[in-house]
Every structure is written in structure tokens, then in C-alpha cells.
C-alpha positions in Angstrom: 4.4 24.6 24.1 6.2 27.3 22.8 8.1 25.9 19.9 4.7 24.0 19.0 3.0 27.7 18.7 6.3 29.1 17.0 6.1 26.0 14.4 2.2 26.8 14.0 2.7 29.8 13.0 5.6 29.4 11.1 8.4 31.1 12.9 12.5 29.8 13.3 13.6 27.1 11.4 12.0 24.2 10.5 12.8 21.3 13.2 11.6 17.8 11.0 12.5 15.8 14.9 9.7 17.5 16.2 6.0 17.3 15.9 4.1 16.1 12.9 6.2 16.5 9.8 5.6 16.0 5.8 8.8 15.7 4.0 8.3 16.3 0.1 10.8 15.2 -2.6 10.7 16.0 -5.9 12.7 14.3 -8.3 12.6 14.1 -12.5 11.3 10.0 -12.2 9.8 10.2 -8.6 8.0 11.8 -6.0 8.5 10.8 -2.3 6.3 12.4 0.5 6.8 11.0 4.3 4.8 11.7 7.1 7.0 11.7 10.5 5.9 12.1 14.0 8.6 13.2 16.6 11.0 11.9 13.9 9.5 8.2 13.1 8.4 7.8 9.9 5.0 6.9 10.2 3.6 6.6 6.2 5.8 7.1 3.2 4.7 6.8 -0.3 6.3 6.8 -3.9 4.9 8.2 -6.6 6.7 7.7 -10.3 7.0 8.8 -13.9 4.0 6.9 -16.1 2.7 5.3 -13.0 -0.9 5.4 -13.5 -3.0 6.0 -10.0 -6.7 5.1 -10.8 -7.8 4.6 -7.2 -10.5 7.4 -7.0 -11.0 7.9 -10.6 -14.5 7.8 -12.3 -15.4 6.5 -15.5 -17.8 6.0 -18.3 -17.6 2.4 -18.6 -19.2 -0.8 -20.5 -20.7 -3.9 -18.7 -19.0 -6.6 -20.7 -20.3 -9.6 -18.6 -22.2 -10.7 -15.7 -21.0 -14.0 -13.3 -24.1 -14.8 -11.5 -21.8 -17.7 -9.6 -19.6 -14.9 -8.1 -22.8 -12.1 -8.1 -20.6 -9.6 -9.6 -19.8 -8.2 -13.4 -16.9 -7.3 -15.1 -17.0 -3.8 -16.4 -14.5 -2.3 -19.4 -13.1 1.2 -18.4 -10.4 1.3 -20.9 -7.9 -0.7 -19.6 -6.0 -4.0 -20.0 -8.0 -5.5 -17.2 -11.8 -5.5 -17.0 -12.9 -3.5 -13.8 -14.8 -6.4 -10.9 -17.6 -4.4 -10.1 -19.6 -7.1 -7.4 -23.8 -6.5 -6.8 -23.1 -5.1 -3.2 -20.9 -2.5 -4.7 -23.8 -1.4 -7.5 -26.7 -0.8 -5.0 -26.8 2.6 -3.4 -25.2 2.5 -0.3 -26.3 3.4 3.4 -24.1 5.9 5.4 -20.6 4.3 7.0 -21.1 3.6 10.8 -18.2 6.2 11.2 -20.3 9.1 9.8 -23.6 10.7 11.5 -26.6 10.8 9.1 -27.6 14.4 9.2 -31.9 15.6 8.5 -31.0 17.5 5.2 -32.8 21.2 6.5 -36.8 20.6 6.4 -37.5 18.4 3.9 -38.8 15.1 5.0 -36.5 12.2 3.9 -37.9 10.6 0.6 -38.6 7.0 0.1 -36.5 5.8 -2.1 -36.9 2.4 -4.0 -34.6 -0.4 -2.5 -32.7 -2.6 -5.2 -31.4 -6.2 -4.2 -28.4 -7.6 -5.9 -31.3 -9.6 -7.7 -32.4 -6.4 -9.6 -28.6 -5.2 -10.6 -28.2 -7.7 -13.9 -31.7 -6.2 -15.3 -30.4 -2.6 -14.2 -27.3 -3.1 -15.9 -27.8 -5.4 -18.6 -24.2 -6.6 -21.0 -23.6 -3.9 -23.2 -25.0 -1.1 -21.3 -22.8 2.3 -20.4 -22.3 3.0 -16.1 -20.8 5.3 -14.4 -18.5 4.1 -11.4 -15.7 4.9 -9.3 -12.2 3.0 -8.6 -12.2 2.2 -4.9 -9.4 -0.4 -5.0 -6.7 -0.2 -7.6 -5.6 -3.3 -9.5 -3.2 -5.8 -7.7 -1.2 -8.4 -8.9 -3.0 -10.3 -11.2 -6.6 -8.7 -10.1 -8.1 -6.0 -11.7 -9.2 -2.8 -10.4 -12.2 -3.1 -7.9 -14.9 -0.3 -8.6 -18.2 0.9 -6.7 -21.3 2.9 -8.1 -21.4 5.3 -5.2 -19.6 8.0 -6.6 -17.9 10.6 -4.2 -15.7 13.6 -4.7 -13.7 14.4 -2.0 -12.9 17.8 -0.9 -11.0 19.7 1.7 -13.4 19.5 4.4 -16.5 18.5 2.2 -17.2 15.2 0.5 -19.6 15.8 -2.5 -22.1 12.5 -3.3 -23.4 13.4 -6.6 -26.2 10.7 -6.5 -27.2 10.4 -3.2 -29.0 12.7 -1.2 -27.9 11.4 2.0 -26.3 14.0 4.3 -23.5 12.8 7.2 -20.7 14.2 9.1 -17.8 12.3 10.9 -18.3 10.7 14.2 -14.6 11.3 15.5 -15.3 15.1 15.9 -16.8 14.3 19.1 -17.4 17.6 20.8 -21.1 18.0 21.0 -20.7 21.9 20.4 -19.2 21.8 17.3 -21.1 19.5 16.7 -24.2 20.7 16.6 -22.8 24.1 14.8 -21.3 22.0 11.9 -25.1 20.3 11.6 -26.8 24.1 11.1 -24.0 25.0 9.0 -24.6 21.7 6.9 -28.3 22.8 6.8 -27.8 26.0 5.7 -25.6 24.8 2.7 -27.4 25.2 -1.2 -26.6 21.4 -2.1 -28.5 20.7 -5.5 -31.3 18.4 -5.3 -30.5 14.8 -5.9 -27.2 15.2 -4.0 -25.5 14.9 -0.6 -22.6 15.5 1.5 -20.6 14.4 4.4 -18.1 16.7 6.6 -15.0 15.1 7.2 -12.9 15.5 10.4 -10.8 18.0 9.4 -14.2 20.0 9.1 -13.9 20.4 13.3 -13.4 24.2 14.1 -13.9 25.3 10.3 -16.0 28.8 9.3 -18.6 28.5 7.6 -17.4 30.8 4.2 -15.0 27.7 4.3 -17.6 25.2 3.4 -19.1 28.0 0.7 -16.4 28.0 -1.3 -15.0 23.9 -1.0 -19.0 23.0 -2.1 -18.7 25.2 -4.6 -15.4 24.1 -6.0 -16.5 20.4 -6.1 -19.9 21.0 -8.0 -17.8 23.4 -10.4 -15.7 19.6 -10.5 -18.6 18.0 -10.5 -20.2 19.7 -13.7 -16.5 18.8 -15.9 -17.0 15.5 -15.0 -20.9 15.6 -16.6 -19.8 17.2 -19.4 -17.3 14.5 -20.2 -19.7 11.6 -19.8 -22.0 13.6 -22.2 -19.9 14.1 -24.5 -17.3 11.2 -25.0 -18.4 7.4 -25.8 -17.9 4.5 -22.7 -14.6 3.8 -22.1 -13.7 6.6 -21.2 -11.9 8.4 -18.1 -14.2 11.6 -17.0 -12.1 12.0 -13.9 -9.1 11.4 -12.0 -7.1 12.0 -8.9 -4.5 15.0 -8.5 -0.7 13.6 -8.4 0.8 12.8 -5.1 1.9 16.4 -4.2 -1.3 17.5 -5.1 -3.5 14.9 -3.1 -0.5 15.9 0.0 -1.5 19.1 0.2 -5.0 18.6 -0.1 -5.5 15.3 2.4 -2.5 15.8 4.7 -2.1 19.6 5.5 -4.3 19.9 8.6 -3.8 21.6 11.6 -2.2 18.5 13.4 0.5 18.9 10.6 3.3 21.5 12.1 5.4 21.8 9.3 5.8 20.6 5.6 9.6 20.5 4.3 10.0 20.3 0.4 13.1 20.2 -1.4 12.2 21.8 -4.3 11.4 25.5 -4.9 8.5 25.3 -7.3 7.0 22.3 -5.6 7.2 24.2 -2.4 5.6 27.2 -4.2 2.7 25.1 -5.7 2.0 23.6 -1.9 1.8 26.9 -0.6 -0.3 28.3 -3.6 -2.7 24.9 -2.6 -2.4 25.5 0.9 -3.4 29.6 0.5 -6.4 28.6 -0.9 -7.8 26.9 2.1 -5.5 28.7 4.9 -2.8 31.5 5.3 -2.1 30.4 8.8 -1.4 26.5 6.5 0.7 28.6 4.3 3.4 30.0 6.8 4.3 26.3 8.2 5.3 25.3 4.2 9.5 25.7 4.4 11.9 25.3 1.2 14.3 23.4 2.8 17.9 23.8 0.2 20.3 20.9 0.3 23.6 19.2 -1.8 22.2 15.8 -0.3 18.8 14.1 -1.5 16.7 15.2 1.6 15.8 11.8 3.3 19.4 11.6 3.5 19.8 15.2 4.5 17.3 14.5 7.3 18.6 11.2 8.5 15.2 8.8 7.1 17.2 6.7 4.6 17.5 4.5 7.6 14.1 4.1 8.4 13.1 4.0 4.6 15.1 0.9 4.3 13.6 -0.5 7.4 10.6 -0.4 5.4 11.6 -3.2 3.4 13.4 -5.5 6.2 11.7 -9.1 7.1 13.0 -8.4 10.7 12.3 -5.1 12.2 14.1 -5.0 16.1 11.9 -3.5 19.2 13.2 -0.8 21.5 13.1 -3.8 24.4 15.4 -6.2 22.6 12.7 -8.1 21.1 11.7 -8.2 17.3 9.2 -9.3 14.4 8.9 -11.2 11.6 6.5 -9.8 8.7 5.8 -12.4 5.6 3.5 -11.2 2.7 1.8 -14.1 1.3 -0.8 -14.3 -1.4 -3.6 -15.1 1.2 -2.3 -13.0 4.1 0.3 -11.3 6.2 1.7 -13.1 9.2 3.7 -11.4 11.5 5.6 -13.5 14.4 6.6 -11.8 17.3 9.8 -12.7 19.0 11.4 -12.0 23.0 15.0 -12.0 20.7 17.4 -10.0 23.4 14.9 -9.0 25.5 15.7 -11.5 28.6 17.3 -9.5 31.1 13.5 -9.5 33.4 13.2 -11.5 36.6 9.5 -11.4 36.3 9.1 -13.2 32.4 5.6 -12.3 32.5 6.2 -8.7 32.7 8.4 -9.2 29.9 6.7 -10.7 27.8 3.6 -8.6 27.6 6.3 -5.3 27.6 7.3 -7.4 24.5 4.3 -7.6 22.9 2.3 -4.8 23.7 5.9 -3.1 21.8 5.0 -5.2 19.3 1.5 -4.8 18.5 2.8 -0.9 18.5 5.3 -1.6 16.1 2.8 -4.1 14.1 0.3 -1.0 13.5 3.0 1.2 12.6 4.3 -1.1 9.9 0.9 -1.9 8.1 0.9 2.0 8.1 4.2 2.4 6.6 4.2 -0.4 4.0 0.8 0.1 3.1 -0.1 -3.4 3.3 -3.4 -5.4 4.5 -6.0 -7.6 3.5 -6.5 -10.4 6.4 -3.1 -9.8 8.8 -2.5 -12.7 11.5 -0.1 -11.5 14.6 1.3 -14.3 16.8 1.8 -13.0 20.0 4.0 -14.8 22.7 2.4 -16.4 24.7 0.2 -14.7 27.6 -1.2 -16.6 30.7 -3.6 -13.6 32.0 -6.9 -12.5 29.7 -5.5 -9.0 31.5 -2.4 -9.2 29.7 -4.2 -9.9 26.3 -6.4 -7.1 26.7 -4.0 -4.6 27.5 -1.9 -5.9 24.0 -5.4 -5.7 22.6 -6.2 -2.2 23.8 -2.7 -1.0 22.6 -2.9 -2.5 19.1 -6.1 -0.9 18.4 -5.3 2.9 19.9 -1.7 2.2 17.8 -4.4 1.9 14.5 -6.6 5.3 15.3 -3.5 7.0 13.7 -4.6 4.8 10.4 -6.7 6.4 7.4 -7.5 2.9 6.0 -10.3 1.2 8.0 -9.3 -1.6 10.0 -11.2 -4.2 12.1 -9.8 -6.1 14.9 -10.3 -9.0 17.3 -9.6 -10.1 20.3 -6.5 -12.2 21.1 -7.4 -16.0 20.8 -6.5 -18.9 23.1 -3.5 -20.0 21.2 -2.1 -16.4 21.3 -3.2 -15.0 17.5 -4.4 -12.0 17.1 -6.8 -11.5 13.4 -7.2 -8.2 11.6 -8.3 -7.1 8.3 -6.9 -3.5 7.0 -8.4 -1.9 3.5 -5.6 -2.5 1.0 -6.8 0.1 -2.2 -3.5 -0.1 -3.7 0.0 -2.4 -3.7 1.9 -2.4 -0.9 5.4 -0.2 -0.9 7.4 -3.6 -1.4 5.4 -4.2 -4.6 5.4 -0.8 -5.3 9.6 -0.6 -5.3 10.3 -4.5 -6.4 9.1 -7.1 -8.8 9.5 -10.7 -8.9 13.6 -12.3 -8.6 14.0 -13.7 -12.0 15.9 -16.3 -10.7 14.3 -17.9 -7.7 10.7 -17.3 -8.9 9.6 -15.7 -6.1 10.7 -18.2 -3.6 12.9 -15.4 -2.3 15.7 -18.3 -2.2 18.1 -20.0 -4.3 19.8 -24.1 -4.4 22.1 -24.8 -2.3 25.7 -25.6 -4.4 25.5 -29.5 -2.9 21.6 -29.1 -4.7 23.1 -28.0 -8.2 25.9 -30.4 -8.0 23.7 -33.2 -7.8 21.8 -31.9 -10.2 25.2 -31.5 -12.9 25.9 -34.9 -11.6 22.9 -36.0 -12.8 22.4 -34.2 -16.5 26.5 -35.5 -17.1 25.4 -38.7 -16.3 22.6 -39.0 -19.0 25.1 -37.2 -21.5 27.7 -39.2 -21.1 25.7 -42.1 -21.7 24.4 -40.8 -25.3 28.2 -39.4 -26.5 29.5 -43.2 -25.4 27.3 -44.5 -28.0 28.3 -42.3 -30.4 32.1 -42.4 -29.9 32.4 -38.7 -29.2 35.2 -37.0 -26.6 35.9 -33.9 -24.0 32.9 -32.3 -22.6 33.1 -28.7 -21.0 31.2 -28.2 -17.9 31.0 -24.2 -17.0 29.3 -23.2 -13.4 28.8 -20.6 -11.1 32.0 -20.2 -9.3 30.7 -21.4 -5.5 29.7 -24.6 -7.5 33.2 -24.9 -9.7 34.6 -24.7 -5.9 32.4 -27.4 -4.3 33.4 -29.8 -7.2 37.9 -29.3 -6.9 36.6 -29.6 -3.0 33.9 -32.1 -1.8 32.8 -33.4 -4.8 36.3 -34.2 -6.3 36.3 -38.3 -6.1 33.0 -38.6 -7.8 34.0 -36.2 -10.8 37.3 -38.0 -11.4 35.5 -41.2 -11.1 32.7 -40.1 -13.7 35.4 -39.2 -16.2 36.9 -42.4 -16.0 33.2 -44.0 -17.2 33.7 -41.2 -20.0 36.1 -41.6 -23.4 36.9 -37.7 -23.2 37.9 -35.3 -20.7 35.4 -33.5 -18.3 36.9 -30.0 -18.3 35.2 -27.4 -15.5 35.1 -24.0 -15.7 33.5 -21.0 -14.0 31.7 -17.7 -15.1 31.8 -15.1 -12.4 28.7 -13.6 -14.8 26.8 -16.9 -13.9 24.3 -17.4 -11.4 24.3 -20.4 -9.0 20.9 -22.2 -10.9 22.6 -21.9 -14.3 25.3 -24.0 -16.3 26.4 -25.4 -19.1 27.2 -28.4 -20.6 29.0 -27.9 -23.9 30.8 -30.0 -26.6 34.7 -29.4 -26.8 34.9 -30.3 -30.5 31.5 -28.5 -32.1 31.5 -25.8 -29.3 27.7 -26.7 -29.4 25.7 -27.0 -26.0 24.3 -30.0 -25.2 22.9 -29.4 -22.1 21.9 -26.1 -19.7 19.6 -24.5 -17.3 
């Protein structure tokens, strides 16, 4: 208790083991921030030179064409790819079932006009300008996803410049604060036409706070006018802050003890950010100096590298398996060394409920989601399931991204679907092998031998009618060894059916899916892959 009031209030050394942690590092090409809690990383994320972050931007764009088949349009916002912006996403939207629709002072709610996604192709006919907001960043081959319902978001206020709903977050769930936050939301001089929602962090927060965050997000607000007005569609009117930035605005809460930064200007800019909302924010921000690079310093390389792992090993011996496909994620859970238990049963849901833990923890980290399937081991008891159930799903309160779960099925799967706004960290780090086209494997040397064998064959046929000699064959060397070794007798017995010499030779440079097949006399290849 003690060193978590010391850490608060930003006394001693900083202790990155301990308590909730943000670790910042600043390099020329990239930015890193990760979050750790007693020392595991929980969320890391990469940031680098040129990358452009869209997710949250708003822009002036140009409705280019309507798909009534898919009952959604394809917008131009200045990009290479056309913005999707579906019907459901261009009809003003209803409060989220995790906010608390607030009576905006005394002003009895207006009626306003309901629009079906039957109205949307006459509201926004092709050709016409609309103002909308990135809510899901492009992936792969999809374009960005964008939404109508435009929102700014604030420290503790979230400005809705066409709505005039008011809300405020259900997971502040003391009913004194409660109902202080609602008078204080009352009291608040938010234009006509617009509304706002408190966020959590908005729980035990004075009210000059709220004064001067509503104040700084209409003064935003009135930029981001002033650019529509005056610049034609496409056109950017605003975007999100940089990683450091968005870190010091989203992250630095009062369940964060400590932020460590590398960097002495960067450290000075988070605590310039953070002075602005709270000194008592501003003492926990420490410079930390170091020869190292500080994940290495700090003993996280490890657990950065995890990140990227197939297999990721459970405290109890046991493991999982985590494939990212096209269509989904599916995650296999394994007993591995865990086997020492008399009672299996007790095992086996220790296993999994370690799993489903571990599961949550990795969607966090690697930022992935869309539809995720988990494959439990098997369970006999509907007890056992619900108590894996129950863990996976306080594991995923820790989660910004919104999540739904289900129950565990008969045959042991569990479904879930996790909001994916941008690529994953794997995507984000690595593209596409080159070589294996994304099968994330490579021929075996027996596979390319046949395959030699077979491309020889047909050339030696076409040279014998020509009269011609020595061919030169050049591999990779794993294949040049299979053919002095198992492949030997077939080779010497193919260049008997030939009038030349078959000469091998290796290329270290080569890789196992290439080779050669070259005439001796021209020095001209005939044949390669």
C-alpha cells in the first residue's frame, strides 16, 4: 500500500515490475509504447515513420457509388481505396448499451425524423459531398470502414457534433457519483444541435475539469468546420494525434502508476500533456536514461517476441496454438506438460481456465479479432465450462475493444467476436514470405527433386533431337545434397538416356524452390523456377 501511494505520487524510483506501467520509446523510424501490469505486457503498439493512422479521422468526402446488393456505398476520401460506408453506418445512431442516456437539463427531448437505410441513396445521392469519420482502418485488401456519426473524443468528454443525445458510461457504477456527474452534465453550455457522453475516466473528476475539456473540443470542433468550408471534398479536415500523443491522452489515468519514457523531450511533451489535465498525472511521468534500447533495459524483448510466437506455453505446463486466417482466428488449447494431476478433471479445467486467461490477454496484445474460435479440452461438467466461461470473460473487462462472447458449446468451442479497427501487430511488423506465398512453408528437397527430375526429363528430350551436349543443373545446396545421396542411381541413369553430361552445382544464395537448368555451351538457361 505504501509503495502504490509513493508511486502515485511520484516519489523513489520508478519500479516498471510493479503496478500498471506505460513504457514509451522513442526512436528516429518508430515509436513503441507498452502497457504492463505487474510486469506482463498486457498491449503493445508500434507506431512508424510515414505510417498513415486514419482510424478516427474525419473527412470531407464524395459518394462515388451506391451497391444496393450489399446496402452500402463507396465513398472517395482521398485515398487509393474508396472508403465502404454501409446504410447502418449513415443513419444517426441510438446511444451504445454501455453508455446511460442522460435528460439534456429541461428541455423536453425533440422528435427527430427517423431515416431507414431506404432513405440513405436519396440523402446521399452519387456525386454528393458527406462528412464521415474512419471507425475501422483499411486491412489487407479492404478499404477503410467509415460511419456518419461523428465524435471527438476528449479526456473525460466525448464531443457528438450532430447529435444531441447526452450519455455517460455505465461502468462508473457508484450511484453517488453518479448522479453528481448527471448535474454536472446538466449544468454544462453544450451548443444546440450537439451532445456528449462522459467516459469512465470521468469517475471522481471536478467539475472546472469538464469546463475546460468541452471547451477544448468545440475550439477543435470549430477547425474542423472551417476546413470543410473552405477546402473542396476530398479532403482530410481532421486527424488523430500520433501515438505519444493519443498515450498520454487515452492511457494516463489514475489506474496508470507510472509512465517510463526514454527520451527527454518525449518525456517532457507527456508531462507538458499530462499538466494540462493533472499535476498529481505529472509527478508519476519519469525519464528513465539508458545505453540499452529500453525494452531491453527492462527485460520485455522477451515478451515482445512472444507476441509473434504460434505457440505461447501456460504457467501449468500446458500451451496454445493461435492461427490467423482470412475468415478467423482459431486458437487450440493443449494439456502439453501439464500431466502430473491424479484428478485429470481438475487438470484439465486448471488448463483451460489458464488458457482462456492467456487467450484474452493475447487478442489484447496482438491486437487481433474479427470472429475468434477457442477449442477448449474437453470438459464433462457444464460447471467446469462455466467457470472457463466466467474467467474468459472477466480476463476481457481489461479490453478497450468491445467484445461479445458465448457460452462454451457441446463439442468444447468457445465463439467470440472482438472489434478489429486496425491490423493486427503481426501485419503491422511482417508482410507476405516472398517465397512460400503465404503458406508459411516451403517443398520438401524429395518435392523439388522430383520436380528437377521432371523439367530434365522434358529437356533432355528436346536437346536429343537436336544433337546438343552437357547441361548444368544449379540448386539449393540441401537439394545438390539429396541428389550425390538418395537420389544418386536415378541421376546417373538419366544421363546415360542424355548425349552430354549432367553437371550439378549449388548456390548457397539460392533458395530451396529455385534452380536452374542452363546450357554448358551457350551459357543460356533453358529452364528455372
Amino acid at each position: 500500500m505504501i509503495k502504490r501511494i509513493k508511486r502515485i505520487l511520484g516519489i523513489g524510483k520508478p519500479a516498471p515490475k510493479e503496478g500498471t506501467t506505460i513504457i514509451i520509446n522513442n526512436e528516429a523510424l518508430e515509436r513503441r509504447v507498452a502497457l504492463l501490469e505487474d510486469g506482463l505486457l498486457e498491449e503493445y503498439t508500434v507506431e512508424r515513420e510515414g505510417d498513415d493512422n486514419i482510424v478516427g479521422g474525419i473527412f470531407k468526402g464524395r459518394v462515388k457509388n451506391i451497391e444496393q446488393g450489399l446496402k452500402a456505398m463507396f465513398v472517395d476520401i482521398g485515398m487509393e481505396k474508396n472508403a465502404f460506408l454501409h446504410f447502418w453506418d449513415a443513419i444517426p445512431a441510438a446511444l451504445d448499451s454501455s453508455l446511460e442516456e442522460i435528460q439534456r437539463g429541461n428541455r423536453p427531448k425533440k422528435k427527430q425524423k427517423k431515416i431507414s437505410s431506404k432513405d440513405i441513396p436519396s440523402i446521399y445521392p452519387v456525386g454528393s459531398e458527406i462528412m464521415i469519420q474512419v471507425s475501422k482502418g483499411p486491412i489487407g485488401t479492404k478499404g477503410p470502414r467509415v460511419t456518419t456519426n461523428i465524435s471527438l473524443a476528449g479526456r473525460y468528454l466525448v464531443l457528438m457534433p450532430y447529435t444531441e443525445q447526452f450519455g455517460i458510461s455505465r461502468k462508473i457504477d457508484d450511484p453517488q457519483e453518479r448522479t453528481r456527474l448527471r448535474k454536472i452534465m446538466q449544468r454544462l453550455s453544450v451548443p444546440e444541435g450537439m451532445g456528449i457522453i462522459m467516459r469512465t475516466v470521468a469517475s471522481g473528476t471536478r467539475a472546472r475539469h469538464f469546463v475546460r475539456d468541452l471547451a477544448m473540443l468545440l475550439e477543435q470542433w470549430e477547425e474542423v468546420e472551417e476546413k470543410r468550408d473552405s477546402n473542396p471534398a476530398p479532403v482530410a479536415v481532421f486527424r488523430e494525434p500520433d501515438l505519444i500523443e493519443r498515450t498520454a491522452r487515452d492511457f494516463l489515468t489514475d489506474e496508470v502508476d507510472q509512465v517510463i519514457c526514454d527520451d527527454e523531450q518525449t518525456t517532457e511533451f507527456v508531462r507538458e500533456t499530462a499538466g494540462k489535465i493533472s499535476r498529481r498525472a505529472k509527478r508519476r511521468i519519469h525519464h528513465l536514461p539508458t545505453t540499452k534500447p529500453i525494452f531491453e533495459a527492462l527485460d520485455l524483448q522477451k515478451q515482445i517476441d512472444e507476441a509473434f510466437s504460434r505457440q505461447v506455453w501456460l504457467k501449468c505446463g500446458g500451451y496454445i496454438v493461435i492461427d490467423e486466417t482470412e475468415a478467423l482466428i482459431a486458437i487450440d488449447v493443449n494439456t502439453g506438460r501439464n500431466r502430473g494431476s491424479k484428478d485429470v478433471e481438475k487438470m484439465i479445467v486448471q488448463t483451460n481456465i489458464e488458457a482462456a486467461e492467456e487467450v484474452a490477454r493475447q487478442l489484447r496484445l496482438r491486437n487481433i479479432g474479427g470472429l475468434v474460435v477457442v477449442d477448449f479440452i474437453d470438459m464433462r461438467h457444464r460447471r467446469d465450462q462455466q467457470q472457463v466461461y466466467k474467467a474468459m470473460k472477466e480476463r476481457l473487462k481489461r479490453d478497450k475493444a468491445k467484445t461479445q462472447i458465448l457460452q462454451i458449446s457441446s463439442i468444447g468451442l468457445m465463439e467470440m467476436t472482438r472489434q478489429r479497427l486496425n491490423e493486427s501487430l503481426l501485419d503491422t511488423m511482417y508482410e507476405p514470405c516472398p517465397y512460400c506465398q503465404t503458406r508459411g512453408r516451403v517443398k520438401t528437397t524429395m518435392t523439388m527433386s522430383v520436380e528437377i527430375q521432371r523439367r530434365l526429363t522434358s529437356v533432355i528430350a528436346k536437346m536429343r533431337e537436336k544433337g546438343e551436349g552437357d547441361l548444368v543443373v544449379v540448386v539449393s545446396p540441401d537439394v545438390l545434397n539429396r541428389f550425390k545421396t538418395l537420389d544418386s542411381k536415378i541421376l546417373v541413369e538419366m544421363e546415360r538416356q542424355h548425349s552430354g553430361r549432367l553437371i550439378f552445382r549449388s548456390d548457397p544464395s539460392l533458395h530451396r524452390e529455385r534452380f536452374a537448368i542452363i546450357d554448358a555451351a551457350t551459357e543460356k538457361t533453358i529452364e528455372s523456377a
